[in-house]
C-alpha positions in Angstrom: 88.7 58.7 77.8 85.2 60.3 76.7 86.0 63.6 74.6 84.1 66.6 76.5 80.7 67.3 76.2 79.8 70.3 74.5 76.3 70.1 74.8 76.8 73.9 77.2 73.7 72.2 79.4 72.8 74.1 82.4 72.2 71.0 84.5 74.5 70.5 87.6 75.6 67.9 89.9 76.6 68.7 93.3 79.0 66.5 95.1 78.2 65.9 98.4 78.4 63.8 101.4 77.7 64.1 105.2 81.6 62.8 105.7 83.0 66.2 104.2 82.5 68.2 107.5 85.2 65.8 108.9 87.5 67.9 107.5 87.6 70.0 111.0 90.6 71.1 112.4 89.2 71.4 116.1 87.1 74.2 118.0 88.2 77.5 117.4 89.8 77.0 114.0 88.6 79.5 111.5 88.0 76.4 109.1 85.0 75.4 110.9 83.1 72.7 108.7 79.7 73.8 110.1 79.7 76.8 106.8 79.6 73.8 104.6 76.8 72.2 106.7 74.6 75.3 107.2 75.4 76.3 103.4 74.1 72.5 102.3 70.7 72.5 104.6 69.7 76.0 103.0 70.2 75.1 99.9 67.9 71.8 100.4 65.8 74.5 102.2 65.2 76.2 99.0 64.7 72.8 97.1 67.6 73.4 94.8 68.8 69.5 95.9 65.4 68.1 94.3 65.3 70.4 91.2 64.8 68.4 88.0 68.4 68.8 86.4 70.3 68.8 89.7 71.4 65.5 91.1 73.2 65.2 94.3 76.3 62.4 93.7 78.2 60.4 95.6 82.0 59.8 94.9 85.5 58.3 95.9 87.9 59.5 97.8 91.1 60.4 95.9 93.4 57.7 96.0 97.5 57.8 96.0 97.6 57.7 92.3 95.3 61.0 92.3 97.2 62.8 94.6 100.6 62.0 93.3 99.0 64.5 90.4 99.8 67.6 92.4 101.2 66.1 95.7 104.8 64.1 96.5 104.7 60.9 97.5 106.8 61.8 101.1 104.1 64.5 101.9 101.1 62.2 100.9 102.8 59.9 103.6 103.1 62.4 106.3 99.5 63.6 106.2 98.7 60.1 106.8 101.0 59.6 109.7 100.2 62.7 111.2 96.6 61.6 110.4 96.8 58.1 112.3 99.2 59.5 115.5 98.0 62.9 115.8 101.5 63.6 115.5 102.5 67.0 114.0 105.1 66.8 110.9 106.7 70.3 110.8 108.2 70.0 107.4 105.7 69.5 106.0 103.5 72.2 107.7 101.5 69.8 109.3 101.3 71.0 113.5 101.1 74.6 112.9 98.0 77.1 113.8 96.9 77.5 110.6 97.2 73.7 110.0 96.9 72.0 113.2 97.0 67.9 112.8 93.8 66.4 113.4 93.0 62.1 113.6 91.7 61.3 110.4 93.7 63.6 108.5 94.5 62.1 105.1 91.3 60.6 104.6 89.3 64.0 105.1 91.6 65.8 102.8 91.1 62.9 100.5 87.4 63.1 100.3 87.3 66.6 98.9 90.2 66.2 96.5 88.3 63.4 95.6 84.8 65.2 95.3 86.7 67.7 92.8 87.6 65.2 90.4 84.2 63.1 90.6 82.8 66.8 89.3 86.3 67.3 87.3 85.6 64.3 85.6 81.3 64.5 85.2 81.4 67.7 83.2 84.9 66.5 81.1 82.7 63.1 80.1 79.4 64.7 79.5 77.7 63.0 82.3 76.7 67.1 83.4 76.8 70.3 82.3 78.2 71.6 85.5 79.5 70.5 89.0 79.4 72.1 92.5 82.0 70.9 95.4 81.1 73.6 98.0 83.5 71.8 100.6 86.9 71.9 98.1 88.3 75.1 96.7 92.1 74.4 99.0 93.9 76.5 96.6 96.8 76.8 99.2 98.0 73.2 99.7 101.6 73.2 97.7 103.6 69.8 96.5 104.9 68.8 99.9 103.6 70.7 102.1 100.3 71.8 103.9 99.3 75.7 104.0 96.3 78.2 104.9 93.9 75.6 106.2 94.0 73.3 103.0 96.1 69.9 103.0 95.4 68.5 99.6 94.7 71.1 96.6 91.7 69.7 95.2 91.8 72.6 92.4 94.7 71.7 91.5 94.2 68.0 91.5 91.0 68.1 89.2 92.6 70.1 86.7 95.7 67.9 86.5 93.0 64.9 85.7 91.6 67.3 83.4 95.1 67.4 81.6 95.7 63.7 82.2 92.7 62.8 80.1 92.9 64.7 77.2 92.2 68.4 78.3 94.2 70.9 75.9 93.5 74.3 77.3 91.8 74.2 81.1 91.1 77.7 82.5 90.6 78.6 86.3 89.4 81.5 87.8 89.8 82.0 91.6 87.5 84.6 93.7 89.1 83.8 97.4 90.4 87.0 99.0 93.6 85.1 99.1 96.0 84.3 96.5 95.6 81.2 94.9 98.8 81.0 94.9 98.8 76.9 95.3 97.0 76.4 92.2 99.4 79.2 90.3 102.7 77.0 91.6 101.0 73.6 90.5 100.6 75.1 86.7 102.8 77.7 86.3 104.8 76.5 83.6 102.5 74.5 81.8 100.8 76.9 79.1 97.5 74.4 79.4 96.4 75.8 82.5 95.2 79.5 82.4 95.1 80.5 86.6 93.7 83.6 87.0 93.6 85.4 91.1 91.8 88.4 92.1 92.5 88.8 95.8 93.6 91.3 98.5 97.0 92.6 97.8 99.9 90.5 99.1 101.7 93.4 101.2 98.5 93.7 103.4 97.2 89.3 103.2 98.5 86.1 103.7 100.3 84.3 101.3 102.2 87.4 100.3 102.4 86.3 96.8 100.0 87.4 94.0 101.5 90.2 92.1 101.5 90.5 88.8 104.9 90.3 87.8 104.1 86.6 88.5 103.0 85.9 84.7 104.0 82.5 84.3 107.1 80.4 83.8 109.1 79.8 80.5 107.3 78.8 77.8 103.8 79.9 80.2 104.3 83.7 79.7 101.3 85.2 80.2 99.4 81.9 81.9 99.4 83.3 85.6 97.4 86.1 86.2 97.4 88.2 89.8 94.9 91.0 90.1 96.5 92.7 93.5 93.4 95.0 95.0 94.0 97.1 97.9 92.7 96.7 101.4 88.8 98.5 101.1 87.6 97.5 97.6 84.5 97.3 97.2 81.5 95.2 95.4 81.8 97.8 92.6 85.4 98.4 91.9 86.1 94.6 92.8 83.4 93.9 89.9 85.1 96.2 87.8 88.7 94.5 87.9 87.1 91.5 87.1 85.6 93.1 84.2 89.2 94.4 83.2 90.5 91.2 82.8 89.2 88.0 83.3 86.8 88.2 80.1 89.1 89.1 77.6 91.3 86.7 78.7 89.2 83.9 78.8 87.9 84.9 75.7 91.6 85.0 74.2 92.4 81.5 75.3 89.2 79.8 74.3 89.2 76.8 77.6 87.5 73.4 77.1 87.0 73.8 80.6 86.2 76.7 83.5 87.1 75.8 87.2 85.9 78.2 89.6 86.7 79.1 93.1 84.3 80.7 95.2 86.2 81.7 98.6 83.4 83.8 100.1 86.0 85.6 102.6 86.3 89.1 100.1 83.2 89.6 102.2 83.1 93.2 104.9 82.1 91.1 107.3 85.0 88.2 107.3 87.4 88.4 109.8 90.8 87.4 108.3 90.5 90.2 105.4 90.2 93.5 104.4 87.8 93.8 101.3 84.2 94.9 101.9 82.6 92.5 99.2 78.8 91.7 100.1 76.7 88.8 99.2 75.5 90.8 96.1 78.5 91.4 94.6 79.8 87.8 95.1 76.6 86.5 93.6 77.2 88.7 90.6 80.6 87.2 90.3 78.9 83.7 90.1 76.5 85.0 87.5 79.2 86.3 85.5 81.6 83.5 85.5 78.4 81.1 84.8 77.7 83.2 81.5 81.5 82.9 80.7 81.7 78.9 81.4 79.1 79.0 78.8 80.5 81.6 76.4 83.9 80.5 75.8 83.8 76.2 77.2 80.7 74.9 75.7 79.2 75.2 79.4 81.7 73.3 80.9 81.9 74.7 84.4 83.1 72.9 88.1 83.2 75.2 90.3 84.3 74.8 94.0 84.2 77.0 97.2 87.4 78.3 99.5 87.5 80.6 102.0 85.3 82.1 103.9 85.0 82.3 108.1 81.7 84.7 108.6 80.1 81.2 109.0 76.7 82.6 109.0 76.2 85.6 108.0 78.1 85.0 104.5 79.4 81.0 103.5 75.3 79.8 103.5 73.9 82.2 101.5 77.0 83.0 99.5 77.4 79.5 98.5 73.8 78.7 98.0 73.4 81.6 95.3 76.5 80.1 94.0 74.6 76.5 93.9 71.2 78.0 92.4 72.9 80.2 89.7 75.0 76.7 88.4 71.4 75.0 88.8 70.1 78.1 86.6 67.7 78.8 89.1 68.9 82.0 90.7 67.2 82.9 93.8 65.8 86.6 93.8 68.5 88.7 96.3 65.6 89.8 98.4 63.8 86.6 98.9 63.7 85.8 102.9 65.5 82.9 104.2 63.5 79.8 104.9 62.2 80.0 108.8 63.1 76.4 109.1 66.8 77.3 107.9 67.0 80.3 110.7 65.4 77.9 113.2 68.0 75.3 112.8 70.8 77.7 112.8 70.0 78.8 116.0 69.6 75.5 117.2 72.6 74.5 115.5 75.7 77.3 116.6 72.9 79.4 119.0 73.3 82.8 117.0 70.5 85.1 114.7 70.5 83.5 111.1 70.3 86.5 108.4 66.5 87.2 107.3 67.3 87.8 103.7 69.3 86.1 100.8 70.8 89.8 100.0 72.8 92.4 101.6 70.5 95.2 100.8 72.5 96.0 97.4 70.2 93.5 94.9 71.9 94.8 91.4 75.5 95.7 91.9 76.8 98.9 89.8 79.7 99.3 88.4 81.5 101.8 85.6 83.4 98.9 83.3 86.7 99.7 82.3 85.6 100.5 78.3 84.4 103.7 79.6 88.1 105.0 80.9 90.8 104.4 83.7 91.0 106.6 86.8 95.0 107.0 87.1 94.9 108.6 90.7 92.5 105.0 92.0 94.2 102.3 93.5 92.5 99.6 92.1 92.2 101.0 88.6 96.1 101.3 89.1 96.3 97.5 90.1 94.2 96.6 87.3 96.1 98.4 84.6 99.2 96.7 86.1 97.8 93.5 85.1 97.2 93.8 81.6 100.4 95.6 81.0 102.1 91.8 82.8 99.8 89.5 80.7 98.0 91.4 78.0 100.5 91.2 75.6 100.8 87.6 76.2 97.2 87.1 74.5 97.8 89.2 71.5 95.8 92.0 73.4 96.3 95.6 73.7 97.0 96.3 77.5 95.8 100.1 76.9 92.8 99.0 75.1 89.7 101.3 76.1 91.4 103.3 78.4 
């Protein structure tokens, strides 16, 4: 295989195709494909689909061979049953609410795991700088069994290709408000894979895993990292966390390779969550980890979205400044929404598109943690917790700056 490009270009390919939204596990699941939809006609809205430098590919769904990466064979088998009889597979989690069986099953799930790779595999062979899969990001999806709305873990599944072809050192850096705690069980005791989680802490959120006592497995000390933030944080202190730790870190293990994922449910106004996040701050967390894919991987930067279930108000515009910023064409927070866009929204799901790509705070401020720890705040307590699990790990001083 092609040894990575380390050219650090700012061009992007986004994978896309109309068949992605039939990932759709019925009317009135949270998982409603029609954020992936909306978020794709803005962006073409604002011309980031025709830039120069920004391509929009097509690709493969992920065959057996891919999925048996991350996946067993039995469960691989069972989505496809259940997929062809609409027949529910309890163990395999495949029936449930949260992951109701739907015709057409395995090859949906297929076609995003198989999205991820085409960018996985673009960015490892130089054929871009970076890659956008705004429909992948199913961080929950474990060996053999379905979980939290994902059935095959496309994260997990590109970055095992990544390793399969000659990857050394693959770092990945997940946003959701949720644990990634999919991808974390997938790598946890390969020291290869750096997985890095800043989410909603586990005693208030669904998975209830994501502490960080869970470091990494024998051998992988230190390669799992859990930043645990209570219920009410905030664009600011949430910004500061990530300051804490994830650039140090990534900096310390030097990737060939930044995956991303972008769940856009941290947001206030999501309803399966508790942190008041606003299209701002996750747009600054873009912005950041864009600087870091080219800081400490050449540029090398796939990045893929998640959660989210505001399917309005936040996945379009959330994802779309994700889209532009990878395209290095951000798009000024306080530049109004296309009219066309709002027109076909309402048209679309008959509700009041937001007039604006910001939430009214443009430039996010935040005290970073060089200039001291608060002991009596929550999240500088999580945070500290954190570097005293991993820090150590890394050859770096958990107590550093404080």
């Amino acid at each position: 295989m092609t040894s990575p490009s380390a050219t650090g270009r700012c061009d992007l390919t986004v994978f896309w195709d109309e068949r992605l939204t039939s990932y759709d596990f019925g009317p009135g699941h949270p998982m409603n494909p029609v954020r992936v939809e909306l978020t794709i006609a803005l962006a073409r809205e604002f011309g980031l689909l025709d830039a120069p430098d920004v391509r929009v590919s097509e690709f493969d769904a992920a065959d057996d061979k891919l999925l048996r990466l991350v996946h067993d064979e039995a469960y691989i088998a069972a989505v496809r049953h259940a997929g062809e009889t609409g027949l529910p597979e309890p163990a395999h989690g495949l029936g449930t609410d949260d992951n109701p069986v739907f015709l057409g099953m395995h090859d949906a799930s297929a076609l995003v795991a198989g999205a991820s790779v085409a960018g996985a595999k673009a960015v490892w062979t130089g054929g871009t700088g970076h890659a956008v899969n705004v429909s992948g990001g199913l961080h929950h999806a474990l060996a053999g069994a379905a979980s939290g709305f994902c059935v095959y873990n496309d994260p997990a599944i590109a970055i095992a290709w990544l390793l399969e072809n000659g990857a050394e050192r693959v770092a990945y850096v997940d946003a959701d408000v949720h644990h990634g705690d999919g991808v974390q069980a997938a790598f946890y005791d390969d020291p290869r894979v750096l997985t890095i989680s800043l989410h909603e802490t586990p005693r208030t959120l669904f998975p209830g895993t994501g502490f960080p006592n869970e470091s990494g497995g024998p051998g992988a000390e230190g390669t799992a990292v859990n930043v645990a933030l209570p219920p009410g944080t905030g664009d600011a202190l949430w910004l500061r966390a990530f300051d804490a730790v994830v650039p140090a870190l990534l900096r310390a293990f030097q990737p060939q390779i930044l995956v991303t994922q972008h769940g856009a449910d941290a947001h206030a106004l999501d309803p399966l969550a508790h942190l008041v996040l606003t299209v701002d701050g996750q747009r600054t967390a873009a912005e950041r980890l864009h600087r870091l894919a080219h800081e400490v991987a050449g540029g090398r930067w796939l990045a893929t979205g998640g959660g989210g279930y505001e399917l309005v108000q936040v996945v379009p515009r959330t994802w779309t400044h994700l889209i532009a910023e990878a395209a290095g064409r951000p798009i000024p927070p306080d530049t109004a929404t296309p009219e066309h866009w709002r027109e076909f929204v309402r048209g679309r799901v008959d509700e009041i598109a937001p007039r604006r790509m910001t939430d009214g705070h443009p430039t996010v401020e935040f005290h970073p943690w060089s200039e001291g720890m608060d002991p009596a705040n929550p999240v500088d307590q999580a945070v500290l917790a954190t570097r005293r699990a991993v820090f150590p790990e890394h050859g770096l001083d958990p107590m550093l700056d404080l």
